[in-house]
C-alpha positions as CSV (number, residue, x, y, z in Angstrom):
1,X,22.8,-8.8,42.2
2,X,25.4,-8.1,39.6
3,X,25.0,-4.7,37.7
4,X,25.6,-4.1,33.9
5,X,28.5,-2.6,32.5
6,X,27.9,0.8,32.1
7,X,28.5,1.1,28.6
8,X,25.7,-1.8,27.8
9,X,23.0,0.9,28.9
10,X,23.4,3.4,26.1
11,X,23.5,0.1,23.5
12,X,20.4,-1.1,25.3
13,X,18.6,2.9,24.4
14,X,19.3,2.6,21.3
15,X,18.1,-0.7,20.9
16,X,14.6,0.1,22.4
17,X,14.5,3.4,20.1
18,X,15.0,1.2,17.1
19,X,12.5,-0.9,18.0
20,X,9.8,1.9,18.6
21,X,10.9,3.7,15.6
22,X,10.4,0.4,13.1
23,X,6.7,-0.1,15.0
24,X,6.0,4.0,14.5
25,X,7.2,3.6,10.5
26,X,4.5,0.7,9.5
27,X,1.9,2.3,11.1
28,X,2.8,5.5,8.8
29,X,3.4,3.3,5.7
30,X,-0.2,2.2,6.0
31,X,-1.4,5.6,6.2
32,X,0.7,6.6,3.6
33,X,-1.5,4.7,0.5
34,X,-4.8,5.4,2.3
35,X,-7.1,7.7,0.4
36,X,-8.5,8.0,-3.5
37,X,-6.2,7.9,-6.2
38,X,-6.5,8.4,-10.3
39,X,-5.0,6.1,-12.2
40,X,-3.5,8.0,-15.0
41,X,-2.2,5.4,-16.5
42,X,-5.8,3.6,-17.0
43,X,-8.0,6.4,-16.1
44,X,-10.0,4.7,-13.2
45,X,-10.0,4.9,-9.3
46,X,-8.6,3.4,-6.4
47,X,-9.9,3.9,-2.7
48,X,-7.6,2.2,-0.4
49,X,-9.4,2.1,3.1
50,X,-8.1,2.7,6.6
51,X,-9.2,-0.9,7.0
52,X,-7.2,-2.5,4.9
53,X,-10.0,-3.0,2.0
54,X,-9.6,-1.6,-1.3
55,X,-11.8,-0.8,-4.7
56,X,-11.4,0.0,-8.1
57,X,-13.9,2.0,-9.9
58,X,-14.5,4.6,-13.5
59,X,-15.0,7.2,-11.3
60,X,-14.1,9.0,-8.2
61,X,-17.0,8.6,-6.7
62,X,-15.8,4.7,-6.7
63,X,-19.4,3.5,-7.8
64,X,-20.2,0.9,-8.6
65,X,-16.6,-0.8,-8.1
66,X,-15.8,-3.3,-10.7
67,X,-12.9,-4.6,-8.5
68,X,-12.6,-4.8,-4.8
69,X,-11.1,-6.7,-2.2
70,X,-8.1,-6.1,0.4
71,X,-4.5,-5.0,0.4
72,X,-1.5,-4.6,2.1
73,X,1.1,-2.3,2.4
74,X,4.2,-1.9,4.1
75,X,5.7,1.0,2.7
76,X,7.3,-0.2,-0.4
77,X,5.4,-2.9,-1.5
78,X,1.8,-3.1,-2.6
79,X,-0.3,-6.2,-2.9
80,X,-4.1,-6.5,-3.8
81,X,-6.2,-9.3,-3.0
82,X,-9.3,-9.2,-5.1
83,X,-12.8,-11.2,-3.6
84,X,-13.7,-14.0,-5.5
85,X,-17.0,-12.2,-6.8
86,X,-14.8,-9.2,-8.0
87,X,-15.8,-8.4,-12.3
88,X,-12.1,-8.0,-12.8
89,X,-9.8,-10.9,-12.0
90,X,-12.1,-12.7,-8.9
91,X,-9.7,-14.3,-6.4
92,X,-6.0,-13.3,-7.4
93,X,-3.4,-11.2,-6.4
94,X,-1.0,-7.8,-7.8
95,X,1.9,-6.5,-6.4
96,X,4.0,-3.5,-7.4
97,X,7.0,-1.7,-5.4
98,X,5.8,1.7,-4.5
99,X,7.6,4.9,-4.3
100,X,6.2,8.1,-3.6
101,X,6.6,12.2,-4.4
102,X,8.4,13.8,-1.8
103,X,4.9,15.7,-0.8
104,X,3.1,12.4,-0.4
105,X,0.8,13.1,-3.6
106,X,1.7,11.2,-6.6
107,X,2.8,7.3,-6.4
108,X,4.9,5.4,-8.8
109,X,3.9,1.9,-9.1
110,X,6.3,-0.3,-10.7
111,X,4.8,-3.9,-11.6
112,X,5.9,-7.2,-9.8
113,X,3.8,-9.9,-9.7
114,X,-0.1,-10.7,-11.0
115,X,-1.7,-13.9,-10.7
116,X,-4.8,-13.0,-13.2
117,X,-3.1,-14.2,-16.5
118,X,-3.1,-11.7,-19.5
119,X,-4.7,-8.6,-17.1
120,X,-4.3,-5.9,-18.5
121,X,-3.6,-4.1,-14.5
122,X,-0.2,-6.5,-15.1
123,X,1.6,-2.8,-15.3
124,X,3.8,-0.1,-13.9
125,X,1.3,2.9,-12.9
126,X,1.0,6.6,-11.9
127,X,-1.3,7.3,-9.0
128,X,-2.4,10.8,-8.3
129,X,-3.8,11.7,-5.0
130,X,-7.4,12.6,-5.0
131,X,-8.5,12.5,-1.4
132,X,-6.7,11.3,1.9
């Protein structure tokens, strides 16, 4: 059995820390976004659920939602995907970079991408945290 150089084990740790510490940081960047925001920019709500589904409502109560659907998120970028029975631009997608306050409690959402034509959500945003 031929052994490995002695300097390829160090190489090899950090290797397999790198790897755990990219697997540990999406799981947190998913976290991260979960809760109820305020819109300030259009006065309305966002819940973004633990499960990966998402609604939009007047108030923070988020009821009755006049958007809904599911996201993802993977620590910089956001994208909605609204249901096809969703009031506010059924069966399309947004997506804005995201960057966050350094206490985890206001986001800045800068606009990228919206497949709904003319929508007015076609924006760059500021998210307040209402509930995590």
């Amino acid at each position: 059995m031929r052994k490995l150089p002695v300097l390829l084990l160090p190489v090899l740790l950090l290797v397999v820390f790198a790897v755990l510490a990219a697997a540990c940081s999406s799981s947190d960047a998913s976290e991260q976004i979960e809760g109820v925001w305020e819109d300030t920019t259009n006065g309305v709500y966002t819940g973004m659920n633990e499960d990966g589904q998402y609604q939009v409502a007047e108030n923070l109560e988020l009821a009755p939602p006049f958007e809904w659907g599911d996201y993802a998120f993977d620590g910089e970028t956001l994208t909605t995907n609204a249901t096809p029975d969703s009031i506010n631009c059924p069966d399309t997608s947004i997506t804005w970079t995201v960057e966050f306050s350094d206490d985890g409690d206001e986001a800045r959402l800068t606009f990228v991408e919206d497949s709904c034509v003319g929508s007015p959500r076609a924006q760059d945003l500021i998210w307040l945290r209402q509930s995590s």
